[in-house]
C-alpha positions as CSV (number, residue, x, y, z in Angstrom):
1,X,58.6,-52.5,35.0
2,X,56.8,-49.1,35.5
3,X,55.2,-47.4,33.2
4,X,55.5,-44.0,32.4
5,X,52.8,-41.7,30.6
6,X,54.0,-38.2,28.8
7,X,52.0,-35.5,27.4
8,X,53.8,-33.9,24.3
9,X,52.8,-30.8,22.6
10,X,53.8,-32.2,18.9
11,X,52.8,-30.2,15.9
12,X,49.9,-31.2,13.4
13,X,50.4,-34.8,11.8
14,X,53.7,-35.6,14.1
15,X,53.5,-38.7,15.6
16,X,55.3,-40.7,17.7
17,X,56.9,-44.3,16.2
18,X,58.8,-45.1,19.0
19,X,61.2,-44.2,22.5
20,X,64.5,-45.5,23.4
21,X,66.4,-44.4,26.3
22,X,70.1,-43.7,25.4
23,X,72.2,-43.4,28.1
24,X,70.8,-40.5,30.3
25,X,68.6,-39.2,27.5
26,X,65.9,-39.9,25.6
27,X,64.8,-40.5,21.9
28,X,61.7,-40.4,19.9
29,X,61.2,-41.7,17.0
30,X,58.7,-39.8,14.8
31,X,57.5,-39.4,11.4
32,X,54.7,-36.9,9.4
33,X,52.3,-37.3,6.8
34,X,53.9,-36.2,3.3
35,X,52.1,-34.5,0.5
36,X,50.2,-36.7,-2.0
37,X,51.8,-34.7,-4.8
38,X,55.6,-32.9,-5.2
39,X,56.5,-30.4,-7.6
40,X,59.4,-31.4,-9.4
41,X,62.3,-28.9,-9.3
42,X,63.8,-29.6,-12.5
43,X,60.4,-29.6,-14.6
44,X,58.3,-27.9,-12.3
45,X,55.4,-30.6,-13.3
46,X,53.5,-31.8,-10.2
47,X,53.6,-36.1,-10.2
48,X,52.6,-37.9,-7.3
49,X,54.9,-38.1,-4.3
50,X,57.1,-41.2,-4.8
51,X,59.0,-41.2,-1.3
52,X,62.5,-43.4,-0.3
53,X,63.7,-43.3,2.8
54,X,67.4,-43.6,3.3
55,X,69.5,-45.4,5.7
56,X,70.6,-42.2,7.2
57,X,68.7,-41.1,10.2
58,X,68.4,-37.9,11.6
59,X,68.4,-36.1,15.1
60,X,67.4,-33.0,16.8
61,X,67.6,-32.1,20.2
62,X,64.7,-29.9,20.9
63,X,63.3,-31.2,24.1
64,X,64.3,-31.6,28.1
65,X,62.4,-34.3,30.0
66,X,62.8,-34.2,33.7
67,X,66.3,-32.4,33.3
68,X,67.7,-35.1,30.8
69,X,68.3,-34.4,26.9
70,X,65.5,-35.7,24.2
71,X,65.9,-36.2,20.4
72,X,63.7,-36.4,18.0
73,X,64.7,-39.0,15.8
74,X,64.0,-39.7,12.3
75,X,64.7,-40.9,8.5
76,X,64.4,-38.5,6.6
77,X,62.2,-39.3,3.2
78,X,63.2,-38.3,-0.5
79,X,61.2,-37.4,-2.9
80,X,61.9,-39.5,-6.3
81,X,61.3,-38.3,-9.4
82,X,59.6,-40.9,-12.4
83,X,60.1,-40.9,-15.7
């Protein structure tokens, strides 16, 4: 097996999780650091970030890597309010 080494110009507090090659493209799978505190929208209190992550996962092409599609993969987190 060969390995393969890629620099990727990701923005601030992006990383990386994982890669899977689907078909003739390829996916990352990333994730981001989340605020330790949310503003609620209903009561416009700040309460510390309680975060679920669904079983939904999103994608965005953004990316070409040596002519082939890329995706950035990922769940996307919910806040959840307390109380």
């Amino acid at each position: 097996m060969a390995t393969v080494e890629m620099d990727l110009d990701m923005p601030e507090g992006v990383k990386i999780r994982g890669f899977e090659r689907v078909g003739d493209g390829h996916a990352f799978e990333v994730e981001w650091d989340l605020p330790e505190t949310t503003t609620c929208e209903k009561c416009r209190r700040r309460h510390k970030t309680c975060v679920k992550h669904g079983d939904k996962i999103q994608v965005i092409r953004d990316l070409d890597v040596w002519g082939q599609p890329a995706f950035f993969v990922y769940q996307p987190p919910r806040h959840r309010r307390r109380g």
